[in-house]
C-alpha positions as protocol buffer text, in pm:
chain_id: "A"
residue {
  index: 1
  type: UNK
  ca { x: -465 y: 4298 z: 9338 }
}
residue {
  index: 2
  type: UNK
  ca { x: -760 y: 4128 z: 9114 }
}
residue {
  index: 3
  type: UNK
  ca { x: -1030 y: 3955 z: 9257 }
}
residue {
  index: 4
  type: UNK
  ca { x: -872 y: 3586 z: 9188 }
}
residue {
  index: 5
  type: UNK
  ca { x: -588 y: 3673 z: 9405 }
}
residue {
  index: 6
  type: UNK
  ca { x: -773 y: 3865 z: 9698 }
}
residue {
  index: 7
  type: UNK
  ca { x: -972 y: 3523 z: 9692 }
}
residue {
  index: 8
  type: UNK
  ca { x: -686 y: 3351 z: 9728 }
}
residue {
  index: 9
  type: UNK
  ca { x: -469 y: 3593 z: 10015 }
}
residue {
  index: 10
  type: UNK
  ca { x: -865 y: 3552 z: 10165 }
}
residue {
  index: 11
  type: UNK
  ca { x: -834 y: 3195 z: 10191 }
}
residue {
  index: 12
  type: UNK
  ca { x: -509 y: 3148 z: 10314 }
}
residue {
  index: 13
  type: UNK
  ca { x: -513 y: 3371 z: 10571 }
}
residue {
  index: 14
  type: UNK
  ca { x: -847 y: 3182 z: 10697 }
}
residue {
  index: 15
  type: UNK
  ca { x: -647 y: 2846 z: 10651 }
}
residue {
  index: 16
  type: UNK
  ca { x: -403 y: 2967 z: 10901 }
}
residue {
  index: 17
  type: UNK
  ca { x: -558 y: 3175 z: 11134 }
}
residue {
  index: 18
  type: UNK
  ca { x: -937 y: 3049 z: 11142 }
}
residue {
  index: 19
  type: UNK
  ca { x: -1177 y: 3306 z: 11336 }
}
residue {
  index: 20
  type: UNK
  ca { x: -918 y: 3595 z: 11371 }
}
residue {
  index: 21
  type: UNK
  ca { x: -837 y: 3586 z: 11014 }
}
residue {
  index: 22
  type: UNK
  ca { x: -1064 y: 3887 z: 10955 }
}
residue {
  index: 23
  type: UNK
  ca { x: -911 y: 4082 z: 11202 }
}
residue {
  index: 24
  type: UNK
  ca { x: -551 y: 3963 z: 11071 }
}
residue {
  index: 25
  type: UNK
  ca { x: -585 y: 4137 z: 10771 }
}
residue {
  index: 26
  type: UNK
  ca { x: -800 y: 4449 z: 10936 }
}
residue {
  index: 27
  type: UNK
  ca { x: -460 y: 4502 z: 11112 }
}
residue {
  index: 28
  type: UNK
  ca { x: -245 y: 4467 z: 10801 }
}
residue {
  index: 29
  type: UNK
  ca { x: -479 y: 4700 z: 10640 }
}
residue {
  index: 30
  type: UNK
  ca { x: -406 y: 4945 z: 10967 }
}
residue {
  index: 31
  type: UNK
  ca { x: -88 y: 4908 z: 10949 }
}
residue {
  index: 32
  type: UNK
  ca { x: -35 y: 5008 z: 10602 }
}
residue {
  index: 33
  type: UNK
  ca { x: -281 y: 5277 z: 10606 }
}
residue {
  index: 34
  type: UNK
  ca { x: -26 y: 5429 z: 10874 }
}
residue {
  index: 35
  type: UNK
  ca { x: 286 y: 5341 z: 10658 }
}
residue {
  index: 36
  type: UNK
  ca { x: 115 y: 5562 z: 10393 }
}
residue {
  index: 37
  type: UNK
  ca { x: 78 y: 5260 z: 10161 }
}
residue {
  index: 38
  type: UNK
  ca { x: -315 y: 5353 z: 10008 }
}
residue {
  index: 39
  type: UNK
  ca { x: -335 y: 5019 z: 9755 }
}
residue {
  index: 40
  type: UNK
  ca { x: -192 y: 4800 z: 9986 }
}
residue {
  index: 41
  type: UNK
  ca { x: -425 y: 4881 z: 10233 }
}
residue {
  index: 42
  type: UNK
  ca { x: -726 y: 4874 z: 9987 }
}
residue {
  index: 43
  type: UNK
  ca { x: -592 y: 4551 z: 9909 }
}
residue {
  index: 44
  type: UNK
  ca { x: -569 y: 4427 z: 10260 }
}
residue {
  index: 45
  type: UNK
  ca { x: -945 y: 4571 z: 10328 }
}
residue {
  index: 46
  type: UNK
  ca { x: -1039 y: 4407 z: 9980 }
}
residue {
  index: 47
  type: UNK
  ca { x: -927 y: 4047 z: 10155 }
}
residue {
  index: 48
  type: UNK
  ca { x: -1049 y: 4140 z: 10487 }
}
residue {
  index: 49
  type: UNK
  ca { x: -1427 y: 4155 z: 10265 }
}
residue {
  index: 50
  type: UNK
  ca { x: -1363 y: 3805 z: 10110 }
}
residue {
  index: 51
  type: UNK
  ca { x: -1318 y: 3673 z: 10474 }
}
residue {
  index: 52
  type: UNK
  ca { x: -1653 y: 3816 z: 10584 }
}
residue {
  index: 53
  type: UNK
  ca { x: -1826 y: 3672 z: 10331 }
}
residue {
  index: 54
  type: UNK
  ca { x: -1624 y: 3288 z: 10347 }
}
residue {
  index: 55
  type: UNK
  ca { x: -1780 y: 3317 z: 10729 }
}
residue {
  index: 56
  type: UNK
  ca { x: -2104 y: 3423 z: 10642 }
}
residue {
  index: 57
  type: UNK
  ca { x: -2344 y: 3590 z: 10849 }
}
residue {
  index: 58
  type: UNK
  ca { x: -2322 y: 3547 z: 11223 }
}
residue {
  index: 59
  type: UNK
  ca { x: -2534 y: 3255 z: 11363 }
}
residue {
  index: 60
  type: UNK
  ca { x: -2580 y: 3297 z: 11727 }
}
């Protein structure tokens, strides 16, 4: 997956699921690290990066 469409999966997912987007796509990522799928779950961590930084540092 290139960077555009990580952006994009990253923006989606944060469209739909808000706050618990990031850990959305850490459980995808889980998921198919245990399905034996390597890229897709570099892929899913890739996105799960993107969302971190769309939130930005935690303010509290």
């Amino acid at each position: 997956m290139d960077a555009l469409q990580t952006a994009q999966y990253a923006r989606a997912l944060y469209t739909v699921h808000g706050d618990r987007a990031e850990a959305e796509a850490a459980q995808k990522m889980r998921e198919c690290e245990a399905a034996g799928n390597r890229q897709e779950a570099q892929d899913w961590q890739a996105v799960r990066q993107s969302i971190r930084q769309m939130r930005g540092p935690n303010q509290g």
